[in-house]
C-alpha positions in Angstrom: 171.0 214.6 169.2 167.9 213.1 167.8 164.7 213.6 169.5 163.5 210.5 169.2 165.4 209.4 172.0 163.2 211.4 174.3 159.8 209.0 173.1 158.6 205.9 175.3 157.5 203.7 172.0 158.6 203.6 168.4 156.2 205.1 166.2 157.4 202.8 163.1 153.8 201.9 160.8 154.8 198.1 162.4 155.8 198.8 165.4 152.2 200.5 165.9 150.5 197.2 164.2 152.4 195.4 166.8 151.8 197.3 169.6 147.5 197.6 169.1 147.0 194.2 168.4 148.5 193.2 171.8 146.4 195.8 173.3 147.5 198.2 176.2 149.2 196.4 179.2 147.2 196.6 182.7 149.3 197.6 185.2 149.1 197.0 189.1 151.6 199.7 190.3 149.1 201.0 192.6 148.4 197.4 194.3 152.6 197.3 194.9 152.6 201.0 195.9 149.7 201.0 198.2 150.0 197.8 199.7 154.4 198.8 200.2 153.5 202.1 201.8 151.0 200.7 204.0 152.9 197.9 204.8 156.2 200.1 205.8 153.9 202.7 207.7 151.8 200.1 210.0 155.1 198.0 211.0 157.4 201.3 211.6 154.4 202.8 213.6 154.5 199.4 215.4 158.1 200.1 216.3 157.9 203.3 217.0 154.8 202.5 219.4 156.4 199.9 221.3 159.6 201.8 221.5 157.4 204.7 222.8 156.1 202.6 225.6 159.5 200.8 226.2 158.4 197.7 225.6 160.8 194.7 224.8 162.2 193.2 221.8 160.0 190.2 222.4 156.8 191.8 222.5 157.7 194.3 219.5 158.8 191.4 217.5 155.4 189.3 217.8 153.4 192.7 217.7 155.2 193.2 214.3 155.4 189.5 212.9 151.4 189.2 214.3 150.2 192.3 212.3 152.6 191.9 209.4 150.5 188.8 208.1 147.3 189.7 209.7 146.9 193.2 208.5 148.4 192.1 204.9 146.4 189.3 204.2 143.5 191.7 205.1 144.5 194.3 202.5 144.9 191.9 200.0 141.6 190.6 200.1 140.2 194.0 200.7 141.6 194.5 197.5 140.6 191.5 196.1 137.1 192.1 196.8 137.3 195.9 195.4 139.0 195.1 192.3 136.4 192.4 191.8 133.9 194.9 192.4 135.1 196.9 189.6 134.9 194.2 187.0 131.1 193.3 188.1 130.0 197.2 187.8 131.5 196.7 184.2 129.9 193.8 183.5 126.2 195.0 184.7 126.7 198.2 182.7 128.2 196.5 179.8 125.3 193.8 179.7 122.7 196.9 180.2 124.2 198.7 176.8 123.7 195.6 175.4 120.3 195.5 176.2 119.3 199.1 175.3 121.1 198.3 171.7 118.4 195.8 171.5 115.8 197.6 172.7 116.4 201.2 172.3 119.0 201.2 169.1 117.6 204.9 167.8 118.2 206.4 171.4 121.7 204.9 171.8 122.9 206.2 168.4 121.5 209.4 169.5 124.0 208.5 172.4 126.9 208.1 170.0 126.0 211.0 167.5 125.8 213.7 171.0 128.9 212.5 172.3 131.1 213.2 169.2 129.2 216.1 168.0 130.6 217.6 171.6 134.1 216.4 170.5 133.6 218.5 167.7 132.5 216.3 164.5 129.8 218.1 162.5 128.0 217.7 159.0 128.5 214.6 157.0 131.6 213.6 159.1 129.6 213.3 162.3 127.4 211.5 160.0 129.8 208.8 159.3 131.1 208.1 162.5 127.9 207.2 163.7 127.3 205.0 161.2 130.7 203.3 161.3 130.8 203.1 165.2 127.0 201.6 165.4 127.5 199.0 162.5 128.9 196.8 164.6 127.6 195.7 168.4 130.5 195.1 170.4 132.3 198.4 169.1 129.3 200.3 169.6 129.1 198.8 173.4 132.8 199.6 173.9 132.2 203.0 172.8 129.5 203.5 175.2 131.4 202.1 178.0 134.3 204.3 177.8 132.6 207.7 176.3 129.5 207.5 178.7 130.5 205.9 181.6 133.9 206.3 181.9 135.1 202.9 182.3 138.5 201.5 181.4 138.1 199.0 178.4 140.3 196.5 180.0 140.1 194.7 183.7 142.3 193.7 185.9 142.7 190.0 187.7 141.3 190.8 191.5 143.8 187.7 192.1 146.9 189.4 190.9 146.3 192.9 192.5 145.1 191.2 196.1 148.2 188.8 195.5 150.6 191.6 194.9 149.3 193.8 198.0 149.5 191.2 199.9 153.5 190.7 198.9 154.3 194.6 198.9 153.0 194.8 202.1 154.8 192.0 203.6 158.4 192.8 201.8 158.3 196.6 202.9 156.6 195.8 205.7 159.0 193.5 207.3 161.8 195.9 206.7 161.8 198.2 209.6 161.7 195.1 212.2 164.1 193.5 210.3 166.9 194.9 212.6 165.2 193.3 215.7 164.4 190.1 214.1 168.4 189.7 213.8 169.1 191.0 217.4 170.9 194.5 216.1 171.9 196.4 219.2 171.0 199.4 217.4 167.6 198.0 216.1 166.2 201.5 216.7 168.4 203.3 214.3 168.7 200.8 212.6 164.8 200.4 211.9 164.9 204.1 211.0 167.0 204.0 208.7 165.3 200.9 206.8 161.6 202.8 207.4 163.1 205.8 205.4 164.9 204.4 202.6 162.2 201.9 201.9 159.3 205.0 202.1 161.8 207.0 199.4 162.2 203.8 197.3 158.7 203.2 196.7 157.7 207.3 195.9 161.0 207.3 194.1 159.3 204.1 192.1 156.0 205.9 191.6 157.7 209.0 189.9 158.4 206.0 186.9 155.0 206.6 186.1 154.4 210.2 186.8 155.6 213.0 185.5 156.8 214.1 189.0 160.3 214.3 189.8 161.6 211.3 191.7 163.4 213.4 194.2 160.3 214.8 195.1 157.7 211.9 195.1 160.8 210.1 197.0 160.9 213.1 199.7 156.6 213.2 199.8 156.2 209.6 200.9 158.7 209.5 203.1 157.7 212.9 204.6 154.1 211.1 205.0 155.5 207.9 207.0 157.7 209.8 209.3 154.6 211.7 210.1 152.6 208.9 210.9 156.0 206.9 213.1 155.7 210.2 214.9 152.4 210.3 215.4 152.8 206.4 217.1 155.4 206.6 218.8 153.8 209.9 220.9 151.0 207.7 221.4 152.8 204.5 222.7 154.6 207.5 225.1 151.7 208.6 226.5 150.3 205.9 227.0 153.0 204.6 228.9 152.7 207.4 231.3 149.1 206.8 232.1 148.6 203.3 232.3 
């Protein structure tokens, strides 16, 4: 059996061409996970409240529906606004490079030449990639930016990520009150049963990415929104028995 069938990518000379000049793909796995889990723990710990306090149908449904929208739309643009944050804070530091290049070029090669003389290039080899690296500007800056300050050389769209938090948390979300929406006699079990699998599909889903086993990652998130049901639906029972 070759091994080859165990790599993620060809490594074919063309393949490689192919796959560089596209440049690497931003992902927004994190926006669909957190905004999923989130959505899926906040409506199931509205269930589990309202159950708690024995309240009806009705009011569950509208407490759910209400927050579903509310609650996602405010995520999404939480997430907007923090993703957009990110691409200003690389802007600013990208444009400040720029402008110690111009001012400072000796003290930013001495930048370049200390950072890969700690990565281990000495002599006439360190030599050279300085010179290559600082013979042209927007290299130079994207070498800064990811060796000095750490930040990724590609951004991602604040409308995409808010628009796919926003939809994660609204699918997911609106599975554990699905059962009451449709007037299930057994809503209860029923929204258990959704909250669960829905928490094991989306740490199963995260395992895709991670070198964590899905069974596990499954079992951690949906160990972390039982937690938090249970934690509701105590609440919403004693608060029923003091008010």
């Amino acid at each position: 059996m070759p091994l080859t069938q165990f790599l993620e990518h060809s490594h074919d000379p063309a393949e490689i061409e192919k796959r560089l000049r596209e440049g690497p793909r931003i992902s927004y796995l994190r926006d669909w996970v957190y905004g999923g889990i989130d959505g899926t723990v906040t409506t199931f710990a509205i269930v589990s409240a309202a159950v708690g306090a024995d309240l009806s149908t009705r009011y569950l449904l509208i407490l759910g529906v209400a927050n579903l929208l509310a609650d996602g739309f405010s995520m999404a643009a939480a997430n907007y606004s923090g993703t957009k944050a990110e691409i200003e804070e690389y802007t600013f530091v990208r444009h400040m490079e720029e402008r110690h290049i111009e001012i400072a070029p000796e003290g930013e090669r001495e930048e370049i030449r200390q950072i890969f003389a700690a990565k281990g290039f000495k002599g006439k080899v360190l030599d050279a990639a300085v010179e290559v690296i600082t013979a042209e500007k927007e290299r130079w800056i994207d070498t800064m930016m990811t060796e000095e300050h750490g930040l990724p050389p590609i951004t991602r769209s604040p409308v995409k990520a808010g628009t796919i938090t926003f939809a994660a948390f609204v699918v997911c979300g609106f599975l554990p009150i699905a059962p009451f929406t449709f007037g299930l006699e057994t809503g209860v079990y029923a929204s258990v049963v959704m909250a669960a699998i829905t928490f094991f599909l989306i740490g199963s889903l995260r395992s895709r990415w991670s070198p964590v086993h899905w069974l596990r990652s499954g079992t951690e998130t949906l160990a972390i929104g039982l937690v938090s049901a249970s934690v509701a639906y105590l609440v919403g029972d004693f608060l029923k028995q003091i008010i």
